[in-house]
C-alpha positions in Angstrom: 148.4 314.9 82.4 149.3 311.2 82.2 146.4 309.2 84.0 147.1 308.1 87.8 147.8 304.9 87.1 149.8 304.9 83.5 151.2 301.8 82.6 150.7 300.2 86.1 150.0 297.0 86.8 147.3 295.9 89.8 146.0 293.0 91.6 142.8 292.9 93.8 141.7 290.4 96.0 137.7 289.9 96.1 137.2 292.0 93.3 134.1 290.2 91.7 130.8 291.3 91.6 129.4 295.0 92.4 131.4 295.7 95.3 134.2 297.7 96.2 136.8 295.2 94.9 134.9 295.8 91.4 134.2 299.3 91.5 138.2 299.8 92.5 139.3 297.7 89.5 137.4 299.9 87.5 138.5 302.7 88.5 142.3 301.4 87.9 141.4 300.3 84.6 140.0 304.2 83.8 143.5 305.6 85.4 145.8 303.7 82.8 146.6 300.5 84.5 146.5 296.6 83.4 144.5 294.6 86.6 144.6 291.0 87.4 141.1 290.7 89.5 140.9 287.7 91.9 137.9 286.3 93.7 137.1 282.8 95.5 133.6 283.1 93.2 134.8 281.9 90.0 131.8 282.1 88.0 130.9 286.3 89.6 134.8 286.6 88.7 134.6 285.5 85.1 131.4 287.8 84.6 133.1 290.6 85.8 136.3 289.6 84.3 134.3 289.8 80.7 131.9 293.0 81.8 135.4 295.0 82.0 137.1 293.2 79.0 134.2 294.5 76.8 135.7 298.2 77.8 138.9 297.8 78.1 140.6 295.2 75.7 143.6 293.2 76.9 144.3 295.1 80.3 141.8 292.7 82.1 143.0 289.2 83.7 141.1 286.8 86.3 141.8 283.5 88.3 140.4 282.5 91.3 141.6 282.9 94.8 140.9 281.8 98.3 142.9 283.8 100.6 142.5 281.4 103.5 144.4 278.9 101.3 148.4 279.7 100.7 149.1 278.1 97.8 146.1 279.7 96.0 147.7 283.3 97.0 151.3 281.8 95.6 149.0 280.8 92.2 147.8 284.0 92.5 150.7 285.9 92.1 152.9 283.4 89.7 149.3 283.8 87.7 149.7 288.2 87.6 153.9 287.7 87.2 153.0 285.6 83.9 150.0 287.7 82.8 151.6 291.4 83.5 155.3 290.9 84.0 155.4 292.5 87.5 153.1 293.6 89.9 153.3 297.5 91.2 150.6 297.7 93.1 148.9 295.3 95.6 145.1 296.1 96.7 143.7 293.3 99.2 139.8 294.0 99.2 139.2 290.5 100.6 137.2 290.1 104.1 134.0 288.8 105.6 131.6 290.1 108.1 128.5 289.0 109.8 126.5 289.5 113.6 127.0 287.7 116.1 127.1 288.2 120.1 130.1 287.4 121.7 128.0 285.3 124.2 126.8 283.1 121.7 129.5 283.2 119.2 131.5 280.5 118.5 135.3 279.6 118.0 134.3 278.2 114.0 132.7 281.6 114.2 136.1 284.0 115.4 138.2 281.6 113.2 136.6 282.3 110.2 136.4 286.3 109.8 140.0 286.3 111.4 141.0 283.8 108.7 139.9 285.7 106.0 140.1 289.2 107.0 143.3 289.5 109.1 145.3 286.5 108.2 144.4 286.8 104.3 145.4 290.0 104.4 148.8 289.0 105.8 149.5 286.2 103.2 148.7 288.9 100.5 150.8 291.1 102.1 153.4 288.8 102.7 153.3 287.4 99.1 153.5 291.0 98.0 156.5 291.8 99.7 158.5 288.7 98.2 157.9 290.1 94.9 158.2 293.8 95.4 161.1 293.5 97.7 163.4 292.5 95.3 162.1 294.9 92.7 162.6 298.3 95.5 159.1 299.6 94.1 155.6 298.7 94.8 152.3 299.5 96.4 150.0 298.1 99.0 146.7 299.4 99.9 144.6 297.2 102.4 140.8 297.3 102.8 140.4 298.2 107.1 137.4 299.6 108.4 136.2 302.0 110.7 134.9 299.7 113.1 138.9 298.9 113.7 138.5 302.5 116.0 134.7 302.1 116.7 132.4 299.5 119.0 129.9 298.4 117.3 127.5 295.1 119.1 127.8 291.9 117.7 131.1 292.8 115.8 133.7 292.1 117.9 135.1 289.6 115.6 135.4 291.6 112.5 136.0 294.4 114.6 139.3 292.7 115.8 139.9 291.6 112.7 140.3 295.1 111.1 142.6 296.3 114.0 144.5 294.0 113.0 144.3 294.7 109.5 145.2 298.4 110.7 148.3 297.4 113.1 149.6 295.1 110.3 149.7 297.8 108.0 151.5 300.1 110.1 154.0 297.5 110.8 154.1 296.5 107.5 154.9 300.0 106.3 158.0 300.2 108.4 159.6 297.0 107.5 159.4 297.8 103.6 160.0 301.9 103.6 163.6 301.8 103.3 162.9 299.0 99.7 160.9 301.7 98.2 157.3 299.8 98.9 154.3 301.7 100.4 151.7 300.4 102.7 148.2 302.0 103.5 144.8 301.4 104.3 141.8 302.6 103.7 139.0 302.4 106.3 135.4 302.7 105.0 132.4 303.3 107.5 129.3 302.2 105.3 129.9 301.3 101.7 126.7 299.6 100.3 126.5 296.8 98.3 124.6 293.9 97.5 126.5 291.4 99.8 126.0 294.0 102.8 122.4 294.1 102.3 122.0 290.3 101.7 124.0 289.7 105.0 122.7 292.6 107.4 119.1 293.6 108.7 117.4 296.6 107.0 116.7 297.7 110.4 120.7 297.7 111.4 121.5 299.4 107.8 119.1 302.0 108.2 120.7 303.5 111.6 124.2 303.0 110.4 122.8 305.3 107.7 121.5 307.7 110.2 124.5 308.2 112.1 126.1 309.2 108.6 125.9 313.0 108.4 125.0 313.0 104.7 122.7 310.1 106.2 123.5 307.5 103.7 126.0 305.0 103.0 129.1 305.6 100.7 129.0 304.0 97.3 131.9 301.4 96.3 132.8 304.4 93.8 133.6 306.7 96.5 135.8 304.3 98.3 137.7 303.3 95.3 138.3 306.4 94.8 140.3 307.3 98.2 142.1 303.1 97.1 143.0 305.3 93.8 144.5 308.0 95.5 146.9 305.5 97.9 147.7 303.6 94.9 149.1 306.2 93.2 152.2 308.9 93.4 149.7 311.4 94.8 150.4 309.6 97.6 153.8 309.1 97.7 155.4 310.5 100.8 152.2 308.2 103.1 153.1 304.9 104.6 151.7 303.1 107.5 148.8 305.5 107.4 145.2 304.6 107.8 142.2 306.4 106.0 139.1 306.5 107.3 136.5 306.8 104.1 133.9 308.5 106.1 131.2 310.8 106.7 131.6 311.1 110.6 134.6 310.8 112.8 136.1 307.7 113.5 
C-alpha cells in the first residue's frame, strides 16, 4: 500500500518544538508527504525545521508565522505555493491557553486567546480556502479541544475559543463541500507537552490525569495520529465533523 499521505503536500501552523504541531509534522513526513512547518518562534522552528531535514531530505520547509497578524498568514501561504507548488492539506495546530477567573480576567486577557485560537484559525482557514477553492481539492484539519463540550474553571476564554473553533469548522465544511475541500477537527482532552507543563500547575495536571480512564495524558503522537487519519482519504466521506481525541467522554 502507498503511504497515507503519498506525494501530498502540508502546512501546519505552530508546529515547532515537541508538541503536537511537531509530532503531526512527523508523522506526515513518515506517511509520504512534503510539509511546510510554520511557527511564530523562529529560532524552535528552525531547530525543528533541521531535526526533520536530517531524516527526511528536501520534503521539509519553515518560515515563520504569527497567525494574529494577516499578512504573515498571506506570506505564509505565497511561502508553501513557491516551496511545494500547491498546498493539499491545511492543518492549523496554532492556539494559546492559560487560567484565569472570569472575575478577575481581563479584556487584554479574552482578546488574546480569542485572537489566536479562534480568529487565527479563521485567517488560516480562510487563506486555505482561497487557494484550495480554485483548485476543487484540499484538506483542512483544525486543532479544537474537548473543553469546546466541557466546563472546566478558569477557562472560559479558551473554552469559548474552541467552540468556536468547532462551529467554524462545521460551517466551514458546508460552504466548501460542494469544491471538493474537507473540513474537520480534532479535539484532544490532555495531550502533554512541555508548553502545558510550563504553563499549568502540577496540582491541576495531575487531576486532569485522574479523570482520564487510562489515568494519564495522551502523547502528541497519539493526537497526530487521529490529524493523520482526517488528513487523509481514510477519511474521505467526513466533513464538518469534530473528534474528540480522548480517553473519557466528552
Amino acid at each position: 500500500m502507498s503511504p497515507l499521505l503519498h506525494e501530498k503536500h502540508v502546512v501546519i501552523t505552530a508546529a515547532a518544538g515537541a508538541g503536537i504541531g511537531a509530532a503531526t509534522a512527523r508523522r506526515c513526513l513518515e506517511e509520504g508527504a512534503s510539509v511546510c512547518l510554520s511557527d511564530r518562534h523562529e529560532r524552535r522552528l528552525n531547530d525543528t525545521v533541521e531535526a526533520l531535514e536530517l531524516t527526511f531530505p528536501g520534503r521539509v520547509f519553515g518560515t515563520p508565522c504569527d497567525v494574529t497578524q494577516q499578512e504573515q498568514v498571506d506570506s505564509l501561504f505565497a511561502y508553501a505555493v513557491e516551496q511545494l507548488g500547491h498546498v493539499d492539506v491545511l492543518i492549523n495546530n496554532a492556539g494559546l491557553g492559560g487560567t484565569h477567573a472570569l472575575i478577575d480576567m481581563k479584556d487584554a486577557d479574552w482578546h488574546r486567546v480569542m485572537d489566536v485560537t479562534l480568529t487565527g484559525t479563521m485567517r488560516c482557514v480562510r487563506a486555505g480556502f482561497q487557494h484550495m477553492l480554485p483548485r476543487g481539492s484540499g484538506v483542512i484539519v483544525n486543532n479544537a479541544s474537548v473543553l469546546g463540550w466541557r466546563a472546566q474553571a478558569g477557562q472560559a476564554h479558551y473554552a469559548a475559543a474552541k467552540a468556536g473553533v468547532m462551529a467554524l469548522t462545521r460551517c466551514a465544511a458546508m460552504e466548501a463541500a460542494q469544491r471538493g475541500i474537507r473540513v474537520n477537527a480534532v479535539a484532544p482532552s490532555l495531550a502533554m507537552h512541555p508548553f502545558l507543563e510550563k504553563v499549568t500547575s502540577a496540582e491541576l495536571l495531575e487531576n486532569l490525569k485522574a479523570n482520564e480512564a487510562f489515568g494519564r495524558a495522551a502523547t502528541p503522537e497519539e493526537v497526530a495520529n487521529v490529524i493523520l487519519f482526517l488528513a487523509s482519504d481514510l477519511s474521505s466521506y467526513m466533513t464538518g465533523e469534530v473528534v474528540s481525541v480522548s480517553s473519557q467522554r466528552a
